[in-house]
Backbone as CSV, one residue per row, in Angstrom:
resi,resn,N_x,N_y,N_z,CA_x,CA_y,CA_z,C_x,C_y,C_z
1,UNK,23.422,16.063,-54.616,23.095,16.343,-53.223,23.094,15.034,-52.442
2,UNK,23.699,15.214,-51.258,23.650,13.311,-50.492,22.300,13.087,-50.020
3,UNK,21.638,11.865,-49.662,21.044,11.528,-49.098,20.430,12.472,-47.833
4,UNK,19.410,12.754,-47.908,19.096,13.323,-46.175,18.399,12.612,-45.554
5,UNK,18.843,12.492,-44.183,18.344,10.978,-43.006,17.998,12.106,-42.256
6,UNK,16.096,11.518,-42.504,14.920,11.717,-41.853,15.498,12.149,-39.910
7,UNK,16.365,11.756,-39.195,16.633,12.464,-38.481,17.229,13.466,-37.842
8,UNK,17.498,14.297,-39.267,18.214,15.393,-39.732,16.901,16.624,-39.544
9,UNK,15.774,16.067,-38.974,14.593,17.499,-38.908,14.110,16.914,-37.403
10,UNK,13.472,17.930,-37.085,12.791,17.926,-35.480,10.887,18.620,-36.268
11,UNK,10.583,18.316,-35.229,9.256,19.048,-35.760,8.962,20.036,-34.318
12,UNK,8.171,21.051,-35.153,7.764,22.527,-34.386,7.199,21.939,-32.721
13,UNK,6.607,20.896,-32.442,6.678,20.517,-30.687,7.740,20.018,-30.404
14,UNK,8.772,19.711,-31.351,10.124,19.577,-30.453,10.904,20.335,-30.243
15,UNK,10.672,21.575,-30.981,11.540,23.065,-30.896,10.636,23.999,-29.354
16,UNK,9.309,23.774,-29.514,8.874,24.347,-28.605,8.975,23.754,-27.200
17,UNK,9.228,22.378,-27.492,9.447,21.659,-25.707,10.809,22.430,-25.688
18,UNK,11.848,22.068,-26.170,13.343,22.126,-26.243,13.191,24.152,-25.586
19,UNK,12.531,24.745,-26.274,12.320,26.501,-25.913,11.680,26.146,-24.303
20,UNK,10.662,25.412,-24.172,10.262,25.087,-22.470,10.666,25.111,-21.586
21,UNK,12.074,23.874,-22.064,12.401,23.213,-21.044,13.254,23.889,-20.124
22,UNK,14.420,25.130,-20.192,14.821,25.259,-21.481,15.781,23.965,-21.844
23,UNK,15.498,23.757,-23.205,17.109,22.941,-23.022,18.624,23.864,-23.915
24,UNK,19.507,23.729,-23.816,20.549,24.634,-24.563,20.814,24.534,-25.927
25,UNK,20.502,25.447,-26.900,19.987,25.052,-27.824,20.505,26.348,-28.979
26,UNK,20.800,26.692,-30.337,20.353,27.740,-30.771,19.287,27.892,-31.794
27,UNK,18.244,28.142,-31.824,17.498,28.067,-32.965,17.793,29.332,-33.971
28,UNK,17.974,29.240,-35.411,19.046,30.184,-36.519,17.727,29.940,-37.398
29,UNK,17.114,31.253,-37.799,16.531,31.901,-39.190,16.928,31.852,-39.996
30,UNK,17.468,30.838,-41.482,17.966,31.135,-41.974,17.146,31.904,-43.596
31,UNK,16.098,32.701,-42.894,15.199,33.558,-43.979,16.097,34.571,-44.409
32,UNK,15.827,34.990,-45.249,15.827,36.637,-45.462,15.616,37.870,-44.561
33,UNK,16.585,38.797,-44.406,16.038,40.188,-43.640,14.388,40.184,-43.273
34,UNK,14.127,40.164,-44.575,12.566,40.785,-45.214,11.480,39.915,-44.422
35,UNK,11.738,39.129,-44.829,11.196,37.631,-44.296,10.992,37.694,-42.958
36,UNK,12.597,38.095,-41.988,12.362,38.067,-40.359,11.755,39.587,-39.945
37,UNK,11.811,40.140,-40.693,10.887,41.510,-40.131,9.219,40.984,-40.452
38,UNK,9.041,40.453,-41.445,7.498,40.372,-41.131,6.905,39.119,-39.940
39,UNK,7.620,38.228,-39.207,7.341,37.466,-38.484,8.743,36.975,-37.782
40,UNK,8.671,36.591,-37.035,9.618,35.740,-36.179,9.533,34.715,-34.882
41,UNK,10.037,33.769,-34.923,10.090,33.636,-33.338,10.893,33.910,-32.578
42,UNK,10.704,34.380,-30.807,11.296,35.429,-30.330,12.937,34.118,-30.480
43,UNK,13.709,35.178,-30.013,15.168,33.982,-29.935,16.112,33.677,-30.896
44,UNK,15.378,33.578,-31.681,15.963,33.126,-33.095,16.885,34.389,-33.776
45,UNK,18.322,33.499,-33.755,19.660,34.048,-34.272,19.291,34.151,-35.723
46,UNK,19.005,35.410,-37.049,18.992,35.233,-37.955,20.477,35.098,-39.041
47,UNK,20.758,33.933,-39.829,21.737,33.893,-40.429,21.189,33.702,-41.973
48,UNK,20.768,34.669,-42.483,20.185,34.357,-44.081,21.346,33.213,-44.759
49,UNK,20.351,32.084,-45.373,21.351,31.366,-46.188,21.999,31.409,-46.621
50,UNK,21.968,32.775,-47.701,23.471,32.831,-48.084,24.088,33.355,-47.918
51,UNK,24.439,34.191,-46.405,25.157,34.276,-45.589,26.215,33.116,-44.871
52,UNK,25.494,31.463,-44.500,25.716,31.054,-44.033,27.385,30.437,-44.544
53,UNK,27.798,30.621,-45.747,29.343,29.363,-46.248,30.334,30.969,-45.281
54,UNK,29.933,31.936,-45.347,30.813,33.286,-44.851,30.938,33.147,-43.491
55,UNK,29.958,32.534,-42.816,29.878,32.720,-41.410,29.915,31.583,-40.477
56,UNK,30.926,30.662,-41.463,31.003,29.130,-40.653,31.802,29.168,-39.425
57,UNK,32.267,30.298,-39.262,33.233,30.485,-38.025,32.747,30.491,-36.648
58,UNK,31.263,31.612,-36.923,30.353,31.919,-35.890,29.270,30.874,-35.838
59,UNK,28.994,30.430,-37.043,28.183,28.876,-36.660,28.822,27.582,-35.888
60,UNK,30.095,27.569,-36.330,30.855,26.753,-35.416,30.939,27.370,-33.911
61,UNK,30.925,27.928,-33.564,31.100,28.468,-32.320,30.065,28.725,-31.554
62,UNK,28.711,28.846,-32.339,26.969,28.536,-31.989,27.336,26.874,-31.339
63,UNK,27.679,26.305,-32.344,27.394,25.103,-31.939,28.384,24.562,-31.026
64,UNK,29.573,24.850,-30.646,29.946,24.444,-29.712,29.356,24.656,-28.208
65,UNK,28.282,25.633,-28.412,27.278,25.956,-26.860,26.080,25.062,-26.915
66,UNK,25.923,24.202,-27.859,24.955,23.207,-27.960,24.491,23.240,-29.350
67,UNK,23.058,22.639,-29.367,22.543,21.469,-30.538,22.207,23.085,-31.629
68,UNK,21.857,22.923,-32.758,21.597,24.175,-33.523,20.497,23.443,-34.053
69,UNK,19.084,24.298,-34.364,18.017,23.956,-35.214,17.914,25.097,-35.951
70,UNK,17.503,25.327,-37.508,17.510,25.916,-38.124,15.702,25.812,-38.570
71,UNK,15.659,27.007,-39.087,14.395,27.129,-39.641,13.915,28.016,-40.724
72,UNK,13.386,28.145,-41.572,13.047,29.047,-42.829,11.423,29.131,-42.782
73,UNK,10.877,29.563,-44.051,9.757,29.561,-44.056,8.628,28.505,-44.031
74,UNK,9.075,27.247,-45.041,8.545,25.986,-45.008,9.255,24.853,-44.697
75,UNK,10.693,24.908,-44.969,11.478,23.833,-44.116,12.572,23.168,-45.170
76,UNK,12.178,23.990,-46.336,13.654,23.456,-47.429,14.850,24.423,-47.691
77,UNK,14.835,25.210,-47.370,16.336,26.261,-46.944,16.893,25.633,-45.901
78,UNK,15.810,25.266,-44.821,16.496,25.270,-43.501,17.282,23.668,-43.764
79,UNK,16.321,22.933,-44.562,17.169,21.529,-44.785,18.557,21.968,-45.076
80,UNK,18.501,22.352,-46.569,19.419,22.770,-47.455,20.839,23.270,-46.436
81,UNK,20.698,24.480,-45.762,21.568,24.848,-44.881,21.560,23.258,-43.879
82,UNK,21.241,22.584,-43.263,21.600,21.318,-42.458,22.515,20.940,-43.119
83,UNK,22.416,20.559,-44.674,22.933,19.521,-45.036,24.376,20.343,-45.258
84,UNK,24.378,21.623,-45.807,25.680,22.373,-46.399,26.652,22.379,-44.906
85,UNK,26.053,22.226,-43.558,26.730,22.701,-42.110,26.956,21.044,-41.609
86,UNK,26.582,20.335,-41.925,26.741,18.499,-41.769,28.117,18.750,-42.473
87,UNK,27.750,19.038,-44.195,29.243,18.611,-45.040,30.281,19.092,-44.578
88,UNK,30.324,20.423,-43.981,31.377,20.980,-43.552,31.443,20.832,-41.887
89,UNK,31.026,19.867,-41.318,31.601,19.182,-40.046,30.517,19.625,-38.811
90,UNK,29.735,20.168,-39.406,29.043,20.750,-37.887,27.794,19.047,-37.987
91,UNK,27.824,18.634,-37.036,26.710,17.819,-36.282,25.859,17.344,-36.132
92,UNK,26.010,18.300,-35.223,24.343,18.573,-34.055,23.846,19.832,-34.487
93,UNK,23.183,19.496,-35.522,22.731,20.742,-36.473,20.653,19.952,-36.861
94,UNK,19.949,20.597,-37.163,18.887,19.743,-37.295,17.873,21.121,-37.989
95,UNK,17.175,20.648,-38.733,16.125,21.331,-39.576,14.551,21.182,-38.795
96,UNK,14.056,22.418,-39.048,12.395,22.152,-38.036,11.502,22.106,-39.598
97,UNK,10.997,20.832,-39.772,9.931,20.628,-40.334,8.832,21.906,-40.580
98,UNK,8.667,22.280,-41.753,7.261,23.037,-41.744,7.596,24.315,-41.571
99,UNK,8.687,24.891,-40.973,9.799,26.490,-41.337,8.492,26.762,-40.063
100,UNK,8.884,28.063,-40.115,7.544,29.006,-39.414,6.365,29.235,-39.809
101,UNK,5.692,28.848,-40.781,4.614,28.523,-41.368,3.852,27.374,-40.674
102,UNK,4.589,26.058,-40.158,4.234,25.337,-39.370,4.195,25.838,-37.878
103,UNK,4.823,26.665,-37.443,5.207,27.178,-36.374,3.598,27.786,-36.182
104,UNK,3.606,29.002,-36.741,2.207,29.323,-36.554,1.250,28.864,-36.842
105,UNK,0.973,27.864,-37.298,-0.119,26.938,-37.428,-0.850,25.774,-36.303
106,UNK,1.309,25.204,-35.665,0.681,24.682,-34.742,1.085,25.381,-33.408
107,UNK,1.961,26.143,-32.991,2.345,26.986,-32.150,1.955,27.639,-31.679
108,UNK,2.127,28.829,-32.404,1.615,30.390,-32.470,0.928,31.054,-33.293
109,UNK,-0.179,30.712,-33.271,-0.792,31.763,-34.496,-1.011,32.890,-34.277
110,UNK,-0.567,33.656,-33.395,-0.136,34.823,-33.583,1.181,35.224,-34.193
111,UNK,1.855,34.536,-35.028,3.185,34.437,-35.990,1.997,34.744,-37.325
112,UNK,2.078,36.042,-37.703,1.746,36.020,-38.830,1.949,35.074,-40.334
113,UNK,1.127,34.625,-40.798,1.535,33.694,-42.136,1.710,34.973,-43.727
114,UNK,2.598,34.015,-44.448,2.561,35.016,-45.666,2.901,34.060,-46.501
C-alpha cells in the first residue's frame, strides 16, 4: 500500500464549514446499504466500496464538478477508497477523519451511533 500524506483527510468541521458555506463539493458514503439506512448525512452520494473500481466513470465525473470527500463509518474505508481513486488519477479526492461516528459526536448527535 503507498504511503498516505496526512493531507489526504479533512476533519468533520471542515466537511461541515465546506456543507455551510456552500462550497462545491461531493461528499460519497462509501458504507454499506445497511450501514446508510441506519444513519446518514443528508447529501451524501452513497457509493459502497466495493462498488467503487465499477463506478470510476461516475466518480470521475463527480469530480470533475469539484473536490470529492469520502466518508465511512470510522475513517479507514473512506481512506482506503482515497487512496484506490488517487492511484487511478482522481485528485481532489480527500477522506473525513473519524467516518460518521465522528460526525455525530462532534456535529450531529442526532446521527445515530452504532
Amino acid at each position: 500500500m503507498p504511503e498516505i500524506d496526512p493531507v489526504w483527510e479533512v476533519t468533520v468541521g471542515d466537511v461541515k464549514r465546506m456543507i455551510d458555506a456552500p462550497e462545491p463539493f461531493t461528499l460519497i458514503d462509501v458504507r454499506e446499504p445497511e450501514e446508510h439506512q441506519l444513519c446518514r448525512i443528508p447529501g451524501a452520494k452513497l457509493i459502497p466500496l466495493g462498488d467503487i473500481p465499477n463506478r470510476l466513470n461516475e466518480i470521475r465525473a463527480l469530480a470533475d464538478q469539484g473536490p470529492l470527500v469520502l466518508h465511512c463509518h470510522h475513517g479507514k474505508r473512506s481512506m482506503n477508497a482515497t487512496v484506490f481513486l488517487r492511484n487511478n488519477g482522481i485528485e481532489d479526492v480527500k477522506s473525513m477523519a473519524g467516518g460518521i461516528d465522528e460526525w455525530s459526536a462532534q456535529i450531529d448527535p442526532s446521527v445515530p451511533k452504532y
